[in-house]
N, C-alpha and C positions, 0 to 999 in steps of 0.2 A: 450401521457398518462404518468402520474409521474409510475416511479416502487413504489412498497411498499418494502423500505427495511428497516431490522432490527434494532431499536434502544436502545442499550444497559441501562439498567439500570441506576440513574443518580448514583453517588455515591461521597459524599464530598471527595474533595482531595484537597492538595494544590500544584497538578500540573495544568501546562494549558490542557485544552478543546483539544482534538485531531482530527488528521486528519478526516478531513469531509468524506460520500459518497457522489456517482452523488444523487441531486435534493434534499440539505442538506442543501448546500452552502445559508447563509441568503442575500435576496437582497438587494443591497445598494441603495444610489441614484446617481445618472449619474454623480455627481463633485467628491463625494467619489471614486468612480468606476476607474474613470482615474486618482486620486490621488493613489489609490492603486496599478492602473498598470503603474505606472510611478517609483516608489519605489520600484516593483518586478521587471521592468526590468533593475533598474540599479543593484541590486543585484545579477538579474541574469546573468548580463557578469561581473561580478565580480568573483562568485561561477568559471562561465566558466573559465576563466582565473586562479585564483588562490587555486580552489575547496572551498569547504565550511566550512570544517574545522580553514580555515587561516581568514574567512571574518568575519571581526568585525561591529556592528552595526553603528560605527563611520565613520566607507569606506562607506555604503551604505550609507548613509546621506551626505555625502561630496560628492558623485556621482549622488547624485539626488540631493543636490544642497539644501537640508534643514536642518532643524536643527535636532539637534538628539531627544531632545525633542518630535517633530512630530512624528519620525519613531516607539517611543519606545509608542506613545499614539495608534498610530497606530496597531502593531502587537506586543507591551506586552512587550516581553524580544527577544533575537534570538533565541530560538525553538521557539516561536509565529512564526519567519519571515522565518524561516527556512519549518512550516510547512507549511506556506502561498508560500512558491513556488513549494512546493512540491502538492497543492492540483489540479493545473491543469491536471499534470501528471498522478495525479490519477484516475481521472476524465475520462481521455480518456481510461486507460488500464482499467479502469471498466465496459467503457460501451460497452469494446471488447466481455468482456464475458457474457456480462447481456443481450447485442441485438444487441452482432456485428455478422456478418457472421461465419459457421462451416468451420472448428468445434471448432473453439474457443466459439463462440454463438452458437444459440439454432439452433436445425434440427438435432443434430449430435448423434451415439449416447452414451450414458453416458462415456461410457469408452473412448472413442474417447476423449470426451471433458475434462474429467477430465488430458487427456496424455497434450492433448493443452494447458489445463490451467495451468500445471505446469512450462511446457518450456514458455508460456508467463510472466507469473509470474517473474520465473528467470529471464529471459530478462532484462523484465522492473524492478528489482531491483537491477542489475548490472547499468544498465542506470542511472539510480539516485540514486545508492549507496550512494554517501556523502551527499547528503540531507539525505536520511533514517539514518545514524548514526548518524547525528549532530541533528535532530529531534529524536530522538530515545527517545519513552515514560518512564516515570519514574515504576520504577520494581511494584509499587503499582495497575496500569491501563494496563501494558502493556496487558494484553487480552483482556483488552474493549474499545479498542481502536476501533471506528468505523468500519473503513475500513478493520481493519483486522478481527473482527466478521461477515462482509459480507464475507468476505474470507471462513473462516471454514462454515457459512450457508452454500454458494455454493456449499462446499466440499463434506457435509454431504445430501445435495440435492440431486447433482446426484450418491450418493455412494446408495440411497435409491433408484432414476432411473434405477440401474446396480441391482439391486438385495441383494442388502447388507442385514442382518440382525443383530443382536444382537445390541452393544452399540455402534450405528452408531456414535451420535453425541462426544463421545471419541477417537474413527478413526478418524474419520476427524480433531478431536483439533491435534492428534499427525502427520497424515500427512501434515496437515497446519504445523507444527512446523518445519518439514525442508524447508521450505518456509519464514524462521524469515531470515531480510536480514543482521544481523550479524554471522548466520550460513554462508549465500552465501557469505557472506565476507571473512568472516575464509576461505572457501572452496577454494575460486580463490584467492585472492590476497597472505595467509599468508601458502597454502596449496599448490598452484600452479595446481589444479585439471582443466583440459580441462570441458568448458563448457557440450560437447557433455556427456561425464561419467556422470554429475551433472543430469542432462536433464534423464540420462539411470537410475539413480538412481532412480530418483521421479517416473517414469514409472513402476519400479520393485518394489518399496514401495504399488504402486497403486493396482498393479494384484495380490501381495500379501495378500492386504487388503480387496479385493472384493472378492478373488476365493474362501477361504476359508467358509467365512459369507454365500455365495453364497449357497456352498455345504451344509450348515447345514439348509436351507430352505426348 
């Protein structure tokens, strides 16, 4: 069964189209398909090797062996390619929480999952940190960006699961917001902050945002 998830408003920009959700992704045809994961993997030990910031669209073409031409008709500019490797990734850490196992996924309950969703969250934007900056949408989209409006729904989902009341869907834009992975950048790399603190942090953000909404029900 496809999920129904959120589709943000269109809205002209002259940035590129952002990160996809699960069951989003347009289907190609089977010679495009392996053309595209042929160009994502040689990118992708490239990023491995030399992170993302340093990889020019002219490495990944010289590594996959075509012309730069192809690569750039292909995925646009490098935030095109950059969010093209980052949509796997996403893909799977989505569909942890939309119909993976508790209490990350569903059974669990609300608060429970909301504690899970944060520390997975983190996780997996320290994991592909340099993809997420070097893809990092322009200040005009930055909240309508797909993946991260399925983000805040979810938020605002279970903060309504937990009992929440008042201006739910505002809680959740702001507890999403320490969840932006150039805050978790700042925080570990430029801050030096132990994961575990960050993890205690979104926890304590969390029972603060529910206890009190709670109480006024």
């Amino acid at each position: 069964m496809t999920a129904q998830l959120p589709r943000p408003a269109e809205t002209p920009s002259p940035c590129r189209p952002e990160l996809p959700v699960v069951d989003q992704t347009p289907r190609e045809r089977s010679d495009a398909a392996r053309n595209r994961a042929r160009l994502l993997d040689a990118a992708t030990a490239l990023v491995r090797e030399h992170g993302a910031q340093n990889v020019t669209m002219e490495a990944v073409a010289d590594a996959a062996c075509v012309g730069k031409g192809t690569l750039f008709r292909r995925f646009g500019d490098r935030e095109g390619l950059m969010l093209a490797l980052l949509e796997h990734a996403e893909e799977e850490y989505q569909r942890g929480y939309l119909f993976g196992p508790p209490p990350l996924g569903p059974g669990a309950e609300p608060l429970e999952r909301l504690d899970a969703f944060g520390a997975a969250t983190i996780r997996h934007l320290l994991c592909s940190m340099d993809l997420y900056l070097a893809a990092d949408a322009c200040a005009s989209r930055r909240y309508t960006v797909p993946a991260g409006v399925l983000r805040v729904t979810h938020v605002a989902m279970l903060l309504r699961q937990a009992g929440a009341v008042g201006d739910v869907e505002l809680v959740a834009q702001t507890l999403a917001g320490y969840l932006d992975p150039a805050l978790i950048h700042h925080l570990v790399q430029q801050r030096g902050l132990p994961l575990e603190r960050i993890e205690a942090g979104w926890r304590e953000l969390v029972v603060r945002a529910v206890a009190p909404l709670s109480s006024a029900s």
